[in-house]
VEXDO-42518 format. One record per residue (C-alpha): x, y, z. Coordinates in nm, 4 decimals, m for minus. Layout:
BEGIN
<atom xx="X" yy="Y" zz="Z"/>
...
***
This chain:
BEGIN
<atom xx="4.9278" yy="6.1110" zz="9.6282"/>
<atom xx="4.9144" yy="5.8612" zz="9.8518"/>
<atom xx="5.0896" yy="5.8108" zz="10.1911"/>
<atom xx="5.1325" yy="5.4175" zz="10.3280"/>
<atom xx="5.1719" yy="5.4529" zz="10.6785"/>
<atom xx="5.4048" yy="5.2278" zz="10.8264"/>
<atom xx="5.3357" yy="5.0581" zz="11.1659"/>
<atom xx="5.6012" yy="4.9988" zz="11.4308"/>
<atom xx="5.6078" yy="4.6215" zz="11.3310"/>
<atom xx="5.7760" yy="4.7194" zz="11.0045"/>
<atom xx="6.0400" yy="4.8687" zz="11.1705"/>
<atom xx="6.4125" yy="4.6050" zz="11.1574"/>
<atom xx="6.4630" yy="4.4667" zz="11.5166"/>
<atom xx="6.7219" yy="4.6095" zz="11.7991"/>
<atom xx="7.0194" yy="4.4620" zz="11.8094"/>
<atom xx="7.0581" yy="4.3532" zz="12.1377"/>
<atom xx="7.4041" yy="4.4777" zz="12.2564"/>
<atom xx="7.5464" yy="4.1741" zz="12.5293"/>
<atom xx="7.8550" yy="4.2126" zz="12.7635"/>
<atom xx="8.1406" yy="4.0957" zz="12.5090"/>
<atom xx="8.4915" yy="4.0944" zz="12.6217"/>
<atom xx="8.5608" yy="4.3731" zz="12.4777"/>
<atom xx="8.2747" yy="4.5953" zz="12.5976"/>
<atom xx="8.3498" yy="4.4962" zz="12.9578"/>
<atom xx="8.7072" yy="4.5701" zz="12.9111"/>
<atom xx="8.5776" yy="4.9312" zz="12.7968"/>
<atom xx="8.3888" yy="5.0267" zz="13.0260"/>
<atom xx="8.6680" yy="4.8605" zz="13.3197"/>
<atom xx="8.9144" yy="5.0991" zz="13.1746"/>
<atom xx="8.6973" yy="5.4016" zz="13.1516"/>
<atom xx="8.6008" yy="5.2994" zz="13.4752"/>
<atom xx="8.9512" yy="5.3213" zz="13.6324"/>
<atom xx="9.0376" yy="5.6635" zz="13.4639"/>
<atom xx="8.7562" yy="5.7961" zz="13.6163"/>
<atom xx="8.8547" yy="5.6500" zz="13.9423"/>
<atom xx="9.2275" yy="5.7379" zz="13.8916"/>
<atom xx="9.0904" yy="6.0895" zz="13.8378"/>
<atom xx="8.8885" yy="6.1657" zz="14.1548"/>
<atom xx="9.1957" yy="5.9955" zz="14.3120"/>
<atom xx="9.4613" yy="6.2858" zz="14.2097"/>
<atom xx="9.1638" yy="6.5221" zz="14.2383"/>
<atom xx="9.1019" yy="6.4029" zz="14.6295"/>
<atom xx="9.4931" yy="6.4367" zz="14.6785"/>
<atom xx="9.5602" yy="6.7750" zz="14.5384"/>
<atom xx="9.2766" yy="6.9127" zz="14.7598"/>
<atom xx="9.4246" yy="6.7203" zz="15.0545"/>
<atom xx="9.8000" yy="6.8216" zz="14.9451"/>
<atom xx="9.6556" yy="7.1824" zz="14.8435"/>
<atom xx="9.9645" yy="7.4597" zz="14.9997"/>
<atom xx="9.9038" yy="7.8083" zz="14.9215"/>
<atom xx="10.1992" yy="7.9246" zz="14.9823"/>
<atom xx="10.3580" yy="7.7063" zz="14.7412"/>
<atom xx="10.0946" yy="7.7998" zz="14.4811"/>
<atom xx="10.1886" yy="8.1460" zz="14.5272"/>
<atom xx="10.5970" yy="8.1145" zz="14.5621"/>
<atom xx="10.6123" yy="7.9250" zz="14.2403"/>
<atom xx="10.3119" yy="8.0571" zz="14.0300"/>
<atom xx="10.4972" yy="8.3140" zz="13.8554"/>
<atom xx="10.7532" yy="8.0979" zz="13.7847"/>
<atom xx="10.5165" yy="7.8440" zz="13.5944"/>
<atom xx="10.4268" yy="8.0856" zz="13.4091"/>
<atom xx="10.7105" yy="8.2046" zz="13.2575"/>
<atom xx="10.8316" yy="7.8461" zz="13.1730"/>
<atom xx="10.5486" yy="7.7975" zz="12.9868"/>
<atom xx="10.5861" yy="8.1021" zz="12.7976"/>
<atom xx="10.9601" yy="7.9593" zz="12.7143"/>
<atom xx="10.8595" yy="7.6237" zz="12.6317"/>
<atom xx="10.5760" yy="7.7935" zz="12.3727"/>
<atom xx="10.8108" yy="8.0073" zz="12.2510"/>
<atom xx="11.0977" yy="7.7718" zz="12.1766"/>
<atom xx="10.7727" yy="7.5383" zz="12.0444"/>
<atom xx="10.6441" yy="7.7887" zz="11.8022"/>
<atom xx="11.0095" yy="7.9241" zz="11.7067"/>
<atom xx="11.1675" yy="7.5506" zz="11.6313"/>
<atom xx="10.8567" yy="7.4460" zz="11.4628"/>
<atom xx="10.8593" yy="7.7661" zz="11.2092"/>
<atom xx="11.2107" yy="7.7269" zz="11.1618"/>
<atom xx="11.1749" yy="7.3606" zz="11.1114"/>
<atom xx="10.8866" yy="7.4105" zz="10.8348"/>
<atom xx="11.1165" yy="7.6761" zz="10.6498"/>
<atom xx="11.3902" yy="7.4078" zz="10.6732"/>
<atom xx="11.1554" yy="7.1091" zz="10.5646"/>
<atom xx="11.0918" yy="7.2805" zz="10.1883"/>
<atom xx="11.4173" yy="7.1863" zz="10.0516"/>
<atom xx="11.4940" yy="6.8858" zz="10.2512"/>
<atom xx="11.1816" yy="6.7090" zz="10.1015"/>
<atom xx="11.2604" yy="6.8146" zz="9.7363"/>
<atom xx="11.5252" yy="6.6660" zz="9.7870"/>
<atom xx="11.3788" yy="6.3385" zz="9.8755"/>
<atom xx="11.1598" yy="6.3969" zz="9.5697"/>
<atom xx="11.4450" yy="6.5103" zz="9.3438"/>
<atom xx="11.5740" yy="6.3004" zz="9.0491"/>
<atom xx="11.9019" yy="6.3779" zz="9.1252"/>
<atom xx="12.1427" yy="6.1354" zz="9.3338"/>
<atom xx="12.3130" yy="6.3784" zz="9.4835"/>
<atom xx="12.0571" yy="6.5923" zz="9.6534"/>
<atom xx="11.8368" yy="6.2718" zz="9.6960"/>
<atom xx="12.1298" yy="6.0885" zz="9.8753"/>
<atom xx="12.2257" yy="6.4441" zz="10.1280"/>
<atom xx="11.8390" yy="6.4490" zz="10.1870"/>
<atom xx="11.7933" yy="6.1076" zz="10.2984"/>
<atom xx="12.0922" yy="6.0984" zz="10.4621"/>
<atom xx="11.9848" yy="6.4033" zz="10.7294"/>
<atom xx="11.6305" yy="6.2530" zz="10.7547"/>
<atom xx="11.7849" yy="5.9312" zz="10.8578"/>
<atom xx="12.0305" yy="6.0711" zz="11.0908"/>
<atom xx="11.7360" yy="6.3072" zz="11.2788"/>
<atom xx="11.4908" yy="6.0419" zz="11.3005"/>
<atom xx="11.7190" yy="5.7836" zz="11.3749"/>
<atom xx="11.8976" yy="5.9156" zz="11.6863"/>
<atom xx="11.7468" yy="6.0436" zz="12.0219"/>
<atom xx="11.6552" yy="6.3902" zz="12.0165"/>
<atom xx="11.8559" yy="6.4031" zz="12.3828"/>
<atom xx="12.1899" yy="6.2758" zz="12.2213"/>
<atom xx="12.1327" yy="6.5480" zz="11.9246"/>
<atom xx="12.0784" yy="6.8393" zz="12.2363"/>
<atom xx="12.3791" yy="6.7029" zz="12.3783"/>
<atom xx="12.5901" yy="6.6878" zz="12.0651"/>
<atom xx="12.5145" yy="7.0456" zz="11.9879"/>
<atom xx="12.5552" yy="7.1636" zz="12.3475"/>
<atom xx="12.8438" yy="7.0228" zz="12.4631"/>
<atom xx="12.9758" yy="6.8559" zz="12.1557"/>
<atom xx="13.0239" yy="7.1803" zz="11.9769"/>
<atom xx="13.0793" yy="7.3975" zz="12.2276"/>
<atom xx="13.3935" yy="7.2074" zz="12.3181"/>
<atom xx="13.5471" yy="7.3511" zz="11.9831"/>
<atom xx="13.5183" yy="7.7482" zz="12.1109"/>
<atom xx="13.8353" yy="7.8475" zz="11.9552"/>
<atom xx="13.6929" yy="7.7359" zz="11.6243"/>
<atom xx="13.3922" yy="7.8646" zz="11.6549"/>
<atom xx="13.5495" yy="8.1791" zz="11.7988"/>
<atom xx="13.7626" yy="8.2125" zz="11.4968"/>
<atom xx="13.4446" yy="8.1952" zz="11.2850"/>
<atom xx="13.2538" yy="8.4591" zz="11.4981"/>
<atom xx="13.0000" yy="8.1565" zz="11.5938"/>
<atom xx="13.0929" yy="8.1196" zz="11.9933"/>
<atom xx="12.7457" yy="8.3989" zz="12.0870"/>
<atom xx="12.5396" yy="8.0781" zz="11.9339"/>
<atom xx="12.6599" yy="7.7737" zz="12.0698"/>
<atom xx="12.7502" yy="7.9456" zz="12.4412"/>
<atom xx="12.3972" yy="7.9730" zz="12.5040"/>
<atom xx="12.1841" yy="7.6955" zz="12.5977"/>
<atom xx="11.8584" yy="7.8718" zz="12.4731"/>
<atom xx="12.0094" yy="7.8950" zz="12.0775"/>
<atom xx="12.1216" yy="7.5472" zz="12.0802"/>
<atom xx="11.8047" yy="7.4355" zz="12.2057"/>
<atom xx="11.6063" yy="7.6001" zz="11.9251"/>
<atom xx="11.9092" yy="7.4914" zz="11.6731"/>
<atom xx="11.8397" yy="7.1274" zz="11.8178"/>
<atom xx="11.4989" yy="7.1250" zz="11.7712"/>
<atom xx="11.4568" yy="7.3142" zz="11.4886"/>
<atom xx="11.7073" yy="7.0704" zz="11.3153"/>
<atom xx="11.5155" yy="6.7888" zz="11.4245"/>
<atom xx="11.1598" yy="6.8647" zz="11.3797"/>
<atom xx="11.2757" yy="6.9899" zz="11.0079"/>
<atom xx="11.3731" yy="6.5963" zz="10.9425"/>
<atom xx="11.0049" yy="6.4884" zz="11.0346"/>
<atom xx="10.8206" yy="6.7120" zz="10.8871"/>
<atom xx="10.9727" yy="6.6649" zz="10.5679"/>
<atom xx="10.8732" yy="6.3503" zz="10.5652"/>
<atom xx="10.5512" yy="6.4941" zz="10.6140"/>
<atom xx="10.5160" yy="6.7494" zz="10.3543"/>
<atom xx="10.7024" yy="6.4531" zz="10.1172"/>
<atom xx="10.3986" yy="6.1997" zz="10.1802"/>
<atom xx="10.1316" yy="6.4425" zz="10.1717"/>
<atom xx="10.2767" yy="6.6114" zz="9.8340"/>
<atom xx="10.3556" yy="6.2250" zz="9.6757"/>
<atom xx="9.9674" yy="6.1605" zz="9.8202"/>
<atom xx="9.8056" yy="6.3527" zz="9.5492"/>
<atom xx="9.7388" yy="6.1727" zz="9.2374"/>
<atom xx="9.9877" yy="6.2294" zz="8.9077"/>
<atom xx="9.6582" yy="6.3102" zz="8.7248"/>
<atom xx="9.6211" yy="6.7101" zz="8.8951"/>
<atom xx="9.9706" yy="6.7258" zz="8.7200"/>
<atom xx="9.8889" yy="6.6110" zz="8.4159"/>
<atom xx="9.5666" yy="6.7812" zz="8.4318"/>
<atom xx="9.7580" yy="7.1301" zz="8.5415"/>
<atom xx="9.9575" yy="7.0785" zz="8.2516"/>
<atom xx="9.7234" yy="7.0182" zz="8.0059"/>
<atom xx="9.5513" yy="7.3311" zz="8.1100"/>
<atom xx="9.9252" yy="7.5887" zz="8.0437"/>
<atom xx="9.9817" yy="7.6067" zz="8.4391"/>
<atom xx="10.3513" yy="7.5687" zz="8.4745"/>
<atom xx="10.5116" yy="7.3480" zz="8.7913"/>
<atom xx="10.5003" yy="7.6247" zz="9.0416"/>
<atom xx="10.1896" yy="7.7349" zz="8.9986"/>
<atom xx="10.0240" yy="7.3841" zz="8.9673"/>
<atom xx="10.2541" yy="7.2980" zz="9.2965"/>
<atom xx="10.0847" yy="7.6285" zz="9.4478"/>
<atom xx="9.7314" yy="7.6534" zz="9.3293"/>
<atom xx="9.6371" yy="7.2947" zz="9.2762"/>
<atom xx="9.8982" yy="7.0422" zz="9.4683"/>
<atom xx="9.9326" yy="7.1639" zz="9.8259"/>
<atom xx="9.5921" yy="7.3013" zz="9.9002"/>
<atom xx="9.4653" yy="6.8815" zz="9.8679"/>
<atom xx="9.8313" yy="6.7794" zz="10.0845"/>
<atom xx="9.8220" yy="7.0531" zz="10.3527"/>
<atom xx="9.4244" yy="6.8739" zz="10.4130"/>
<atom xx="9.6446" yy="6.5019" zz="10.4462"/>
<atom xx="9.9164" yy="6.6474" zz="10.6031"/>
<atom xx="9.7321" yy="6.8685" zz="10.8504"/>
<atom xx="9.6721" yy="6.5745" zz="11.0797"/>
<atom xx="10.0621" yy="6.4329" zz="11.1230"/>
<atom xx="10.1390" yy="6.8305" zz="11.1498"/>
<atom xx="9.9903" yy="6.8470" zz="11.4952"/>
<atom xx="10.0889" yy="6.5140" zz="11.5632"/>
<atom xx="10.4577" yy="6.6423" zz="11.4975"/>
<atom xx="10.3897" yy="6.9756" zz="11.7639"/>
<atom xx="10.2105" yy="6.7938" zz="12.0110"/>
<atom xx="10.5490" yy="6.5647" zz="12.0313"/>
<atom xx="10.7447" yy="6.8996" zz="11.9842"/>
<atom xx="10.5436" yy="7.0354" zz="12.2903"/>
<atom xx="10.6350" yy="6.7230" zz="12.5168"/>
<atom xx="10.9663" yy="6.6709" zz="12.3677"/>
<atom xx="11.0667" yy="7.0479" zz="12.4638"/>
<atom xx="11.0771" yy="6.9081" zz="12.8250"/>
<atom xx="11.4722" yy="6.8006" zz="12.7369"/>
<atom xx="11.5799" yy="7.0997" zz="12.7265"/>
<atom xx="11.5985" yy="7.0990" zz="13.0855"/>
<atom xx="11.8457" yy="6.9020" zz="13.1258"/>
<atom xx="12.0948" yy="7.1438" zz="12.9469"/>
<atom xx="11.9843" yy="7.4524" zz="13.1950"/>
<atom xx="11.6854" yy="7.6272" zz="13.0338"/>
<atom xx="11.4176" yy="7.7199" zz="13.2525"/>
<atom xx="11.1101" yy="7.5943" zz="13.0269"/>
<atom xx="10.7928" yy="7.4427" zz="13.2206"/>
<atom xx="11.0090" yy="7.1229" zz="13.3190"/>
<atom xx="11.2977" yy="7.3531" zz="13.4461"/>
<atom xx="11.1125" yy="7.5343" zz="13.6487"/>
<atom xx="10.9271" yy="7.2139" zz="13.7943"/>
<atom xx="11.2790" yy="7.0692" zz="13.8875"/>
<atom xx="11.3448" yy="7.3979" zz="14.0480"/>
<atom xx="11.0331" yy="7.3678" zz="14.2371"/>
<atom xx="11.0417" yy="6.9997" zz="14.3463"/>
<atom xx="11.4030" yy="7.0679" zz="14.4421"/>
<atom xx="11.3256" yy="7.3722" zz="14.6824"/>
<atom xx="11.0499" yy="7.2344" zz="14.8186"/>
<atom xx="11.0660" yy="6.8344" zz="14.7854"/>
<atom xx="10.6788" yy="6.8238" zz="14.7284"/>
<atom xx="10.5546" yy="6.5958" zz="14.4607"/>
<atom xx="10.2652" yy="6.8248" zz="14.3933"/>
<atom xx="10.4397" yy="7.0339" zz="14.1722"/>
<atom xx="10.5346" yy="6.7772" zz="13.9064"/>
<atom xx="10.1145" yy="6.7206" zz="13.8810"/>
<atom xx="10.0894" yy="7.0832" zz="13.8285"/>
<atom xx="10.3344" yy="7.0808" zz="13.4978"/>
<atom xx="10.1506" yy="6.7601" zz="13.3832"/>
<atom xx="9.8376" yy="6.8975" zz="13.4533"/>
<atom xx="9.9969" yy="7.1860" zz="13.2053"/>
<atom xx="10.1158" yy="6.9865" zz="12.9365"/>
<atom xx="9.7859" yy="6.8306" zz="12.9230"/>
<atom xx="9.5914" yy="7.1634" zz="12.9266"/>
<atom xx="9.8314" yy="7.2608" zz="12.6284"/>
<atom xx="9.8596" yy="6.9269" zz="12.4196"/>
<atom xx="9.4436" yy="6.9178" zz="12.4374"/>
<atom xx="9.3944" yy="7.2971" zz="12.3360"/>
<atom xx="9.6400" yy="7.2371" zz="11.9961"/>
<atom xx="9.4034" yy="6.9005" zz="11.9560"/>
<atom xx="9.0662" yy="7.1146" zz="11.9388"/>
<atom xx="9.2225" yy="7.3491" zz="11.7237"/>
<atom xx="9.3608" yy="7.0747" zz="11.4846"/>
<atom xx="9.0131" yy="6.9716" zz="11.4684"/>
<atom xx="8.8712" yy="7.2958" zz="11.4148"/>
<atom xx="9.1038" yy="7.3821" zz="11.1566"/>
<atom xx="9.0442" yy="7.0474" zz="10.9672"/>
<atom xx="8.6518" yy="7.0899" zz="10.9784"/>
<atom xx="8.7232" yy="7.4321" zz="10.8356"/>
<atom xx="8.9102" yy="7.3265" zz="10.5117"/>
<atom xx="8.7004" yy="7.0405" zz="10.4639"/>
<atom xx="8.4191" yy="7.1714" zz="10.4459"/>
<atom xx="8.3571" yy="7.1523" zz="10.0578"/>
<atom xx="8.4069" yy="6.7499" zz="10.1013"/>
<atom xx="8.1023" yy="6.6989" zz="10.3169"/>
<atom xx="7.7587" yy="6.6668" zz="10.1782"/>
***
């Protein structure tokens, strides 16, 4: 056998990488981040109080347990709600098609503030009715509306979801399912969502990371999440520290579901990588 050996001249020529536009306007950017960084770093030493730290660190933490928890419950709720609103946006008939689209369109259309509002003060204006109906213990409480709200809401998107990444796949692993005696449930089960959940897994934590920052609303109808408590805080002690520390949160929180988004997609896409 015999081995050529190949010199350095052989090897193609570096590309030599100039200052374009758009490189400088990189590295400016990344630049000012960093310096926007030390900045607020520099400050909250400067602005550090301990005793503020320790009045309202308790409190921080127990909004951020209610904003997870109204996070987590909404968006499970939501999902369970999403099945039958997207077969109906896949159905045939006009009927189910038409009530489908018509709830998408009113959830995604309208701000999810004036849909809080609606269901907090809108219906609880009509008490006798509700009374009457043994519904009042829901809509008194500004905890159940807010998971009703969002639950509601989050439901409309990701149906959409679940509707693109099931409509994604092509019409051959149907035909194919078919061919091979696997009825529509089945091939819907064994062979259709395992390929959407990998498309839909991305717009999935894009929907909860906007569920996570859109949960700050429900401050504004007296539940003490992470932003309720901040307002508490600012409002007790007028020091603008303590809306850094819940953005500082939020951050912390948005960038942990990221990594595990990632990790999760690596994980079931592992059999498409060579």
């Amino acid at each position: 056998m015999t081995v050529i050996a190949r010199s350095d001249d052989d090897a193609p020529p570096r590309i030599k990488r100039g200052w374009t536009r758009e490189r400088t306007v990189g590295h400016v950017l990344v630049g000012f981040w960093i310096l926007a960084f030390i900045l607020l770093a520099v400050y909250l030493f400067g602005a550090w109080n301990p005793e503020l730290f320790a009045r309202w660190a308790g409190p921080y933490i127990s909004g951020l347990g209610v904003t997870l928890l109204l996070v987590v419950l909404s968006g499970a709720i939501g999902f369970i709600l999403s099945i039958p609103v997207a077969y109906g946006r896949m159905s045939r008939n006009p009927v189910l098609s038409a009530l489908a689209y018509g709830y998408v369109y009113f959830f995604r259309g309208t701000p999810l503030l004036a849909q809080t509002y609606l269901i907090y003060y809108g219906l609880g204006s009509l008490r006798p009715q509700l009374e009457a109906i043994g519904l009042w213990w829901l809509f008194r409480e500004a905890w159940y509306c807010a998971i009703l709200t969002f639950s509601l809401n989050t439901a409309a998107y990701q149906a959409e979801i679940l509707r693109g990444a099931i409509e994604s796949v092509p019409r051959g692993q149907w035909e194919g399912a078919a061919a091979l005696g696997l009825h529509k449930l089945q091939t819907l089960r064994k062979v259709i969502l395992p390929q959407a959940m990998i498309v839909a897994l991305r717009p999935y934590g894009n929907e909860i990371v906007l569920l996570i920052k859109s949960s700050a609303v429900v401050a504004l109808i007296t539940v003490l999440d992470l932003l309720g408590v901040t307002r508490l805080a600012f409002s007790r002690s007028f020091d603008f520290q303590t809306y850094i520390w819940a953005a500082i949160i939020y951050l912390a929180v948005v960038e942990t579901l990221r990594h595990a988004v990632d990790w999760i997609e690596r994980r079931i896409t592992r059999h498409l990588k060579r």
